[in-house]
KOLROFI-780991 format. One line per 3 residues: number of its first residue (from 1); their letters; for each residue x, y, z of N, C-alpha, C, CB. Coordinates in steps of 0.02 Angstrom, whole numbers, plus 50000, padded with zeros to 5 digits. Atoms other than C-alpha are relative to their C-alpha. Glycine has a CB too. Layout:
REM KOLROFI-780991
NUM	A	X:Y:Z:X:Y:Z:X:Y:Z:X:Y:Z | ...
***
This chain:
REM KOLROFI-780991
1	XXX	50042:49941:50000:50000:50000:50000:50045:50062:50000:49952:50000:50062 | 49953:49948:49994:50075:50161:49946:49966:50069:50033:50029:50012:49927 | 50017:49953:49994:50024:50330:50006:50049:50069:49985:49978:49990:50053
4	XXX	49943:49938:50023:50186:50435:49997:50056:49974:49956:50042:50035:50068 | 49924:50023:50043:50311:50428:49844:50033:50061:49976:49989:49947:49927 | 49973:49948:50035:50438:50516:49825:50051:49970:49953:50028:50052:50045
7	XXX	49970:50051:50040:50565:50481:49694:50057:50090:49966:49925:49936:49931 | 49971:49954:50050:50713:50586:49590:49986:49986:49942:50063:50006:50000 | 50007:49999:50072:50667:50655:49422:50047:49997:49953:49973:50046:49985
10	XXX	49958:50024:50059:50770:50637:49275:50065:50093:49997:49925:49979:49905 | 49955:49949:50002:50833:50816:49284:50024:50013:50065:49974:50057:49971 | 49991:50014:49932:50881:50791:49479:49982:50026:50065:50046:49999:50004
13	XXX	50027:49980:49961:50780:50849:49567:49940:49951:50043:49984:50052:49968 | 50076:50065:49968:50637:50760:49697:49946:50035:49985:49988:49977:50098 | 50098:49981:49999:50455:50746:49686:49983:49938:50030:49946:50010:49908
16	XXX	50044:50036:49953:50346:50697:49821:49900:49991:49972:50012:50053:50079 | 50067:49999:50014:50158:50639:49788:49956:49962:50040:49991:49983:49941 | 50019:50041:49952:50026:50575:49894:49927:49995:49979:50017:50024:50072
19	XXX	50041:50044:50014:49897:50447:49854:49921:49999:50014:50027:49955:50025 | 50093:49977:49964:49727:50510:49966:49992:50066:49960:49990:50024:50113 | 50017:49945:50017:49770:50668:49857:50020:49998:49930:50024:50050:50040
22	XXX	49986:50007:50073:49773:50634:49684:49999:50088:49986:49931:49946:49952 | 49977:49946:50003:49858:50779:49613:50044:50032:50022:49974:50020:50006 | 49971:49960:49929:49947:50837:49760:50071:49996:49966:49991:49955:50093
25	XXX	49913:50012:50030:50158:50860:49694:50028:50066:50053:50019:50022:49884 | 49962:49951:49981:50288:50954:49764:50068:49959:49983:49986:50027:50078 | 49953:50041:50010:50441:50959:49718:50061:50050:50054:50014:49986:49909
28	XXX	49940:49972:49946:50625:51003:49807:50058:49987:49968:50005:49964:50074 | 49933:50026:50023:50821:51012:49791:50012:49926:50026:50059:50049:50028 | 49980:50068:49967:50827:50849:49894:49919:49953:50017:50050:50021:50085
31	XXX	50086:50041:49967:50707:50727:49984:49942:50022:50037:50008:49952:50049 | 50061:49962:49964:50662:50817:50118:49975:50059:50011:49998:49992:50047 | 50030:49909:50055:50627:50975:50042:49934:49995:49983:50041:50019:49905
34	XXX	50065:50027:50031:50503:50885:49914:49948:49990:50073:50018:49917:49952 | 50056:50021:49936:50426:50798:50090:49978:50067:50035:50039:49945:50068 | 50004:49925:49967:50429:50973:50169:49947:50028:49954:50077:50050:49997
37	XXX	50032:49948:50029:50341:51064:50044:49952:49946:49979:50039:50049:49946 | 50048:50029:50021:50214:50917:50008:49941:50012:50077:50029:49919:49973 | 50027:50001:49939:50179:50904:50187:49963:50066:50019:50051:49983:50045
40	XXX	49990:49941:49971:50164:51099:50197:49923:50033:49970:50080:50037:49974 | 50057:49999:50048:50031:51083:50051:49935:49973:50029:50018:49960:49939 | 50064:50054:49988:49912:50958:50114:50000:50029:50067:50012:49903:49992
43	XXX	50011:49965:49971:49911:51068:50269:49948:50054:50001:50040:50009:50000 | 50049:49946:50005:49843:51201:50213:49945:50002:49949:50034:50055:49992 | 50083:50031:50017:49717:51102:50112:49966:49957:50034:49991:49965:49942
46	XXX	50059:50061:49959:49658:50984:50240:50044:50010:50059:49989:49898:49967 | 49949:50006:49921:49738:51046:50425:49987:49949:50040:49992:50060:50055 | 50031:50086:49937:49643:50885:50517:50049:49959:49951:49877:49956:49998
49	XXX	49974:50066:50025:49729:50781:50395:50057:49981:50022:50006:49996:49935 | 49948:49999:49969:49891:50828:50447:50011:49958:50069:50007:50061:50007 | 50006:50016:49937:49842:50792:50614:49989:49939:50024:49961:50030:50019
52	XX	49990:50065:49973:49816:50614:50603:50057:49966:49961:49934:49959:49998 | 49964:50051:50043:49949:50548:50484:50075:49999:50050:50010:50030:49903
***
């Protein structure tokens, strides 16, 4: 079961995406950049969601 993937793109950079949010991307210089700024997203579209994951 996936919910969070992140992965490096071809030009080297990350991208994070998450699975309850079809659509949802962020990307970053590193991993946890991408995770940072995905996490930062789905915040401030769903603040309860945050709150249980």
């Amino acid at each position: 079961m996936r919910e969070l993937v992140v992965y490096e793109t071809e030009d080297g950079h990350w991208e994070a995406t998450y699975d309850k949010l079809p659509g949802f991307r962020a990307q970053g210089r590193n991993r946890d950049e991408a995770l940072q700024r995905l996490q930062e997203a789905i915040r401030i579209y769903d603040p309860c969601r945050c709150e249980d994951d």
